[in-house]
C-alpha positions as CSV (number, residue, x, y, z in Angstrom):
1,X,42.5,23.3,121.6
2,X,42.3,27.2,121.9
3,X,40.5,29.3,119.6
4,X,43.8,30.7,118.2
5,X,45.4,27.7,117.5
6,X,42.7,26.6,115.5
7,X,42.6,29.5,113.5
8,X,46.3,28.8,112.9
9,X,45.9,25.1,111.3
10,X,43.4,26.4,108.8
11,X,44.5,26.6,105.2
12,X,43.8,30.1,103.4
13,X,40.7,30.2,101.7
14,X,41.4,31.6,98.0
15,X,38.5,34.0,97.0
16,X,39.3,35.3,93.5
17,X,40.6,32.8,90.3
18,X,44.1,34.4,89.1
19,X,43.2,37.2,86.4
20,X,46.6,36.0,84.3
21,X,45.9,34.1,80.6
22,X,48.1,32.2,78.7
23,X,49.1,34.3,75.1
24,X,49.4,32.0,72.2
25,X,51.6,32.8,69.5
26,X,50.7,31.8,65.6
27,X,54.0,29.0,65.7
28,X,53.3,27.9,69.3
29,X,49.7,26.9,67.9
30,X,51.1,24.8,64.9
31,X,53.3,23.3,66.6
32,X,50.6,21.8,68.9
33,X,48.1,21.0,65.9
34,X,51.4,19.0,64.2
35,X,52.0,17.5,67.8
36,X,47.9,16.4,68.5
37,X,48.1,15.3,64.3
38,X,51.4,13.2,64.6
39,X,49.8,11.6,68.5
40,X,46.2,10.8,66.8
41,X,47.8,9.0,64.0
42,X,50.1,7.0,66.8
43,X,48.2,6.9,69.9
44,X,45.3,5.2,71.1
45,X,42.3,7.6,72.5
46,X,43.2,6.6,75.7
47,X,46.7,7.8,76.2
48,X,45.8,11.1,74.3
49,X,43.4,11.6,76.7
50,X,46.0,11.0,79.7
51,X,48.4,13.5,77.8
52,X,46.0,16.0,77.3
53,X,45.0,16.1,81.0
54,X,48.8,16.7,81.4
55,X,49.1,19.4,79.0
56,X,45.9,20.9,80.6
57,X,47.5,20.6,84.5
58,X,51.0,22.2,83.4
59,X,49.1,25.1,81.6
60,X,46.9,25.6,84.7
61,X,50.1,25.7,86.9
62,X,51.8,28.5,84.6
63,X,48.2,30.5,84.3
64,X,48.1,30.1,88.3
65,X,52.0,30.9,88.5
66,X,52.9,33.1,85.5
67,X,56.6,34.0,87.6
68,X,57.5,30.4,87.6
69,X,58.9,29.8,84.1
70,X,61.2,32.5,82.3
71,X,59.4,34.9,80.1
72,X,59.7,34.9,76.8
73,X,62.6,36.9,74.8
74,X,60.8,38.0,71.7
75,X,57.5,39.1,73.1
76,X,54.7,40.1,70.3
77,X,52.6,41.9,72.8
């Protein structure tokens, strides 16, 4: 294999984490307390556990991709 095809086949390496953060509003962070209440008292550890590993990979995909999802109409900041 040449030298230039094997620079070719190699993935980009990402120096720097994304600088965006996920902004949560007051309602956004009751709802999730009433959702996490209403799943302990429902749920078993485990699947919590499995839905909260969820929640965290979406979250990381919107941090990572803040242009993939609409943005918000009533924005507080």
């Amino acid at each position: 294999m040449k030298k230039a095809e094997l620079i070719l086949t190699i993935q980009p390496v990402r120096f720097m984490k994304n600088t965006y953060k996920l902004i949560w509003s007051n309602e956004a962070l009751n709802n999730l307390k009433g959702i996490i209440d209403y799943l302990e008292n429902r749920w078993t550890k485990r699947e919590i556990k499995k839905i909260s590993q969820l929640l965290d990979k979406q979250l990381n995909l919107i941090e990572d991709n803040p242009y993939l999802l609409p943005r918000a109409i009533n924005q507080m900041v």
